[in-house]
C-alpha positions in Angstrom: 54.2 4.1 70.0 55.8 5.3 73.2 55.7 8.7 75.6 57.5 9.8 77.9 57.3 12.7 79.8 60.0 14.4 80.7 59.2 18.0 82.6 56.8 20.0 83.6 56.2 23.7 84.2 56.2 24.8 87.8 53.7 27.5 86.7 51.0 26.0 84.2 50.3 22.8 83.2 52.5 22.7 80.2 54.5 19.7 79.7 57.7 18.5 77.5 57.7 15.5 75.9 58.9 12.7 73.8 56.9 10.2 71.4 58.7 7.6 69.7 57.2 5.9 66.3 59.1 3.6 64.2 59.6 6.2 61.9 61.1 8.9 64.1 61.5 10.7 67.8 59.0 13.5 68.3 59.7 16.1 70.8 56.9 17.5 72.2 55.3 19.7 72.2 55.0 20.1 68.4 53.9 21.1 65.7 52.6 19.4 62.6 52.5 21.2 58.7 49.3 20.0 57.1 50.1 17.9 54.1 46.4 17.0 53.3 46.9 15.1 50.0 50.4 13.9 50.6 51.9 17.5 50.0 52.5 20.4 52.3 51.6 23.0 49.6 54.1 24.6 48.4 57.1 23.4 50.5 59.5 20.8 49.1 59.8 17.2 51.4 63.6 17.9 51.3 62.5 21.7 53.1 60.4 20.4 55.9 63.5 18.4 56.7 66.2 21.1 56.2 64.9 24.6 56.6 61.7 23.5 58.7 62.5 20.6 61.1 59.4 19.2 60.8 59.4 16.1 62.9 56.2 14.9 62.0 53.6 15.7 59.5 49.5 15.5 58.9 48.0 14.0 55.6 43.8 13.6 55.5 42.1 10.1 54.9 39.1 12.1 52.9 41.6 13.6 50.5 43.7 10.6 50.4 41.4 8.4 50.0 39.6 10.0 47.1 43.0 10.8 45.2 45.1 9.2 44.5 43.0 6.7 46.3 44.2 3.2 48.3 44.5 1.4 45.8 47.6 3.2 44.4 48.9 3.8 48.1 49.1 0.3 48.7 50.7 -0.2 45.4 53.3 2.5 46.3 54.2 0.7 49.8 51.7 3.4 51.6 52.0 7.4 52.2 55.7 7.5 53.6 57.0 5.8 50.0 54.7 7.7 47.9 55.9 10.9 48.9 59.1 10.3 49.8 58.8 11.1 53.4 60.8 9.2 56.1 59.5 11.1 59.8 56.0 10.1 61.0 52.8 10.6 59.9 49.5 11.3 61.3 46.0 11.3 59.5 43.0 12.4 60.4 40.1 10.3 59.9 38.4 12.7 57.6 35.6 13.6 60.2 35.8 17.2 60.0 36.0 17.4 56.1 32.6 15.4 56.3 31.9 18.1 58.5 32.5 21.0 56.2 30.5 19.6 53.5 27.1 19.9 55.3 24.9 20.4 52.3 26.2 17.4 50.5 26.2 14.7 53.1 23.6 12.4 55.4 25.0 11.1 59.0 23.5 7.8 60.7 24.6 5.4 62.7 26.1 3.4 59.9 28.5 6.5 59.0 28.6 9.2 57.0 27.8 9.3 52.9 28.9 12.1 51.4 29.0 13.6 48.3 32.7 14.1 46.5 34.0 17.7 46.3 35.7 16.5 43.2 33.5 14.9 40.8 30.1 14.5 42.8 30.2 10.9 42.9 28.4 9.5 46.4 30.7 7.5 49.2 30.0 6.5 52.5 32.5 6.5 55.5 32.2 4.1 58.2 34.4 3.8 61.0 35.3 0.6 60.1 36.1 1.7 56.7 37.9 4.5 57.5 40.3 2.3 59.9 40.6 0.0 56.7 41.3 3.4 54.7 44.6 4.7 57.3 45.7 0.8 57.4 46.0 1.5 53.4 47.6 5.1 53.9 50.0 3.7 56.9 50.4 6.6 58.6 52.1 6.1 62.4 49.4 7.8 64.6 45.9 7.1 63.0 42.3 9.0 64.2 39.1 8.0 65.1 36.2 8.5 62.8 33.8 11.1 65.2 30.8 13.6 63.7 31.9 17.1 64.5 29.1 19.4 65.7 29.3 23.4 64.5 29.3 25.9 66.7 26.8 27.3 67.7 24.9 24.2 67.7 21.4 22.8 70.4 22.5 21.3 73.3 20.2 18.4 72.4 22.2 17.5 68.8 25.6 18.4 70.6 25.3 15.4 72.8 23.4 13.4 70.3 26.5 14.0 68.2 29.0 13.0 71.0 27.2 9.7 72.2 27.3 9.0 68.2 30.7 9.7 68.2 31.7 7.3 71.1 29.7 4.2 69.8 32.1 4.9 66.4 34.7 4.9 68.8 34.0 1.7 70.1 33.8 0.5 66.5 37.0 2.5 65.5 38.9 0.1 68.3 37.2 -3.1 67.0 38.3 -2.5 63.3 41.5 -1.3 64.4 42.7 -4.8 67.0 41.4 -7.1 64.4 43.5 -5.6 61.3 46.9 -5.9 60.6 49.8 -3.0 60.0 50.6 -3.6 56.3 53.9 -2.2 55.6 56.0 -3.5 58.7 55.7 -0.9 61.3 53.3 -0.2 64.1 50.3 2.4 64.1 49.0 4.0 66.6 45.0 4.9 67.3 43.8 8.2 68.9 40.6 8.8 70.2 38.8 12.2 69.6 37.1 14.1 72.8 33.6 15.7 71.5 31.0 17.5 73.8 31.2 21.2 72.3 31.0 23.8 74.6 29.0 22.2 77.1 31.2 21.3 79.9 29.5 18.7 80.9 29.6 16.5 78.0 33.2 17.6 77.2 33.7 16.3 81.0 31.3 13.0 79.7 33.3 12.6 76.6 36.8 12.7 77.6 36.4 10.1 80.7 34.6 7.6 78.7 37.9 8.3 75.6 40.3 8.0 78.4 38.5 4.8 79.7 39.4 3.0 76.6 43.5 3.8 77.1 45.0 4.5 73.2 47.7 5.4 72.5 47.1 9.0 73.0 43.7 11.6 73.1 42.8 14.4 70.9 40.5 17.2 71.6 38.2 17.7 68.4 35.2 19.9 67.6 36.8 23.0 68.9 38.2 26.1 67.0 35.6 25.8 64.8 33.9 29.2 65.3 33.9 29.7 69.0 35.2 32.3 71.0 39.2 31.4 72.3 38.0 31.8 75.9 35.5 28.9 75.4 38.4 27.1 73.6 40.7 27.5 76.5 37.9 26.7 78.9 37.6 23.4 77.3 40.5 22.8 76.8 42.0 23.2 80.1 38.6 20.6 81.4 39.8 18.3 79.3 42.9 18.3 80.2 42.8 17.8 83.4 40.7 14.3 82.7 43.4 12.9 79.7 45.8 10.7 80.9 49.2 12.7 81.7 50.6 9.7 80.2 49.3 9.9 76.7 50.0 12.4 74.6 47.1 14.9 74.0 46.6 16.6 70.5 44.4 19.8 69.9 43.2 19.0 66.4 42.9 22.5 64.5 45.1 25.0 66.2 45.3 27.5 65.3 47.4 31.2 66.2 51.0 31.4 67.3 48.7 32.3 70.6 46.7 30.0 70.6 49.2 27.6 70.7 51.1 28.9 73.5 48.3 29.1 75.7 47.3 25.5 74.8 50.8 24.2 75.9 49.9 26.4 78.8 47.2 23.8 79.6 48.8 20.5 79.0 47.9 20.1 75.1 51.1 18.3 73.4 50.1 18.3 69.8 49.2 20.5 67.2 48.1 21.1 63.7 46.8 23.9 61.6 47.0 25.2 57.8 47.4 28.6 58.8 50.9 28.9 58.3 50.8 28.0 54.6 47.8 29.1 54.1 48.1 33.0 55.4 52.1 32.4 53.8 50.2 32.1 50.8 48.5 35.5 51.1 51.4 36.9 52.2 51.5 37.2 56.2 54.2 36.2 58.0 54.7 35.5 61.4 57.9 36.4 62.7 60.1 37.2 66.0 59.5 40.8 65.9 55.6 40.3 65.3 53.1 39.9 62.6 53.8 41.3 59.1 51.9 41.9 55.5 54.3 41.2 53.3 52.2 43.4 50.5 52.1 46.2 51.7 54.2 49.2 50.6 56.1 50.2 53.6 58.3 46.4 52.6 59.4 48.0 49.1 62.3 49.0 49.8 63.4 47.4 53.1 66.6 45.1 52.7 66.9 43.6 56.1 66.1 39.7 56.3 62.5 38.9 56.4 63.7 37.2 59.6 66.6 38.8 61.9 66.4 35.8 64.4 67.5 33.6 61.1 65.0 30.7 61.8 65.5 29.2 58.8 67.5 29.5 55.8 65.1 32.0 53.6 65.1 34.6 56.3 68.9 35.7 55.3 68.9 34.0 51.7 66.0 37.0 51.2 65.1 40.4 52.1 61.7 41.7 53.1 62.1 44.0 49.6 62.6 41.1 47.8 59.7 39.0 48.9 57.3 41.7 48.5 58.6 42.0 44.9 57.9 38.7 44.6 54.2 38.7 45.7 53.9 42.0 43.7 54.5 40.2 40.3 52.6 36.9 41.5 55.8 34.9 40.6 55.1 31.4 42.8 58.5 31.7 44.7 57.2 34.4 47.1 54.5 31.9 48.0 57.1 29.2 48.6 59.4 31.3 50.7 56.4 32.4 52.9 55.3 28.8 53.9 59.2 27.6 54.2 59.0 30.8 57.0 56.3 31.0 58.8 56.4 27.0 59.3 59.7 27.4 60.3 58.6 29.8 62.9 56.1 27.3 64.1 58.5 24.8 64.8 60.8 27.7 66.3 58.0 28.5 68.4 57.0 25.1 70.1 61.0 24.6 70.4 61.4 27.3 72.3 58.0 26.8 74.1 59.7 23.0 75.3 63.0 24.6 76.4 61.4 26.7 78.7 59.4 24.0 79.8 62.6 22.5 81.1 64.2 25.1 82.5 60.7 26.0 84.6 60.1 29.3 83.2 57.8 28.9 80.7 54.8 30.8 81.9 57.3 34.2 82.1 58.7 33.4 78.6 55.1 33.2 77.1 53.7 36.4 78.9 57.0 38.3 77.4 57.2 37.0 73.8 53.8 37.0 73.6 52.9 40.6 72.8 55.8 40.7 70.5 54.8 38.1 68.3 51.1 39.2 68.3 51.8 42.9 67.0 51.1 43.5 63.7 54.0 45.4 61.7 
């Protein structure tokens, strides 16, 4: 994997970019659609290409690995050929899903064993075995297995936690050299910044990540609770530590604002399920501002659900329509939602890297920003 950076913004720290994987050129910065189990819900591979543009996508080496399981990846040729997807791929090491299942797992030194949301059965992540696991899934940019503390958490466990992390690091990097690529293409290993929101340990953490000079650096443990101005502090700290010549990924975020105020402090990379997820339920994020598609003021209002046209659904269907389609819980309204608001995403971090190059980012944000928060 390779980056180049290719402007800055006179005004903030927000950079443009360009990553190139042997699957695909990824301009930065971007965003990635969550496909946890080899599936964005909802959206079609053949839509994240047309409508959505998605350059590069996220799958999750808990879910992965638990169905359909590696065996039947490697059978298949790994993720790209069992889905039928033909951009990058990046995985997560499955450290905040072992995370979220607090009551049902046991951490050490060895790893994490956990117990299956599925079926119950007990299995235990190493970071050795989850670098075996993303060799199996064969994704292009592959993460670190770190313990990610909750917020609010003791000081005490939140460096305990982060020191842990680091030695799995270490381990994560060992696994990793010593294993070979198993489907003819190269991956690519990312270390994960921990430290909460104690800036001294974030400060700790991300000097001794950058020391060890991957491929790129993501920013972990954050937006999982906190308050956004503790995000942003952290973020920005981190930030100015990372290498400028790696790409840096904020794993987890988050808002359309969010995201334009991370780019405002040098982040390059992001994912979140919020645009499916709230699609789903039936908000959309749009140009003129936030709407609920339910609600009865959309009944009988025929203008595209879109009028900046982002991507193909916003003119195929009205905003009458849609609602119609949520109304009468027909599965199409949910589809057309994701398609959009990951459209808008994309449109959004687009937009956010032409500005970038034309040096007037910070004026763009502080203008579309308002508009895109309002809620309809």
């Amino acid at each position: 994997m390779r980056f180049e950076l290719e402007a800055t913004d006179p005004g903030s720290k927000a950079r443009a970019g360009r990553i190139a994987t042997d699957h695909g050129v990824i301009d930065t910065p971007i965003f990635m659609p969550v496909g946890t189990v080899g599936s964005v819900k909802a959206v079609h591979q053949y839509e994240l290409v047309d409508d959505v543009d998605a350059k590069i996508i996220l799958g999750n080496t808990y879910h992965l690995y638990l169905r359909p399981g590696t065996d039947v990846l490697r059978k298949a040729g790994g993720l790209h050929r069992f889905m039928g997807w033909e951009r990058p791929i990046l995985t997560d090491s499955g450290g905040y899903q072992v995370f979220s299942l607090a009551e049902n797992r046991k951490i050490t030194e060895e790893g994490a064993r956990f117990k299956s949301h599925i079926d119950g059965s007990y299995h235990m992540f190493t970071p050795e075995g989850v670098m075996d696991i993303q060799r199996s899934i064969g994704a292009d940019v592959v993460m670190a297995f770190d313990e990610c503390p909750p917020w609010p958490c003791d000081e005490r466990y939140v460096e305990e936690s982060m020191h842990l992390t680091h030695r799995w690091l270490e381990r994560c990097i060992s696994r990793f050299d010593e294993t070979p690529s198993l489907y003819g293409y190269e991956q690519s290993l990312f270390g994960i910044v921990q430290g909460g929101t104690v800036s001294r340990l974030r400060k700790e953490s991300a000097e001794f990540v950058a020391s060890k000079n991957l491929s790129g650096n993501a920013i972990g443990g954050l937006s999982v609770g906190e308050p956004a101005e503790l995000m942003y502090e952290m973020t920005d700290l981190v930030t100015d530590i990372l290498p400028a010549d790696r790409p840096r990924y904020l794993m987890g975020v988050g808002t359309p604002e969010n995201i334009l105020n991370s780019i405002a402090l040098g982040v390059d990379m992001f994912d979140c399920v919020m645009p499916t997820r709230n699609g789903r339920n039936g908000m959309l994020f749009t140009t003129e501002g936030i709407i609920n598609i339910k609600n009865r003021r959309w009944a009988d209002d025929f203008s595209p659900i879109d009028p900046a046209g982002i991507s193909r659904v916003d003119f195929q269907y009205s905003k009458a329509y849609l609602r119609h389609l949520f109304v009468a819980d027909e599965f199409l309204g949910r589809q057309i939602a994701s398609v959009h608001n990951l459209a808008f995403y994309l449109w959004l971090v687009r937009e956010a890297r032409r500005h970038i190059v034309q040096g007037d980012f910070v004026e763009w944000k502080n203008e579309i920003l308002p508009v895109i928060s309002r809620r309809l």
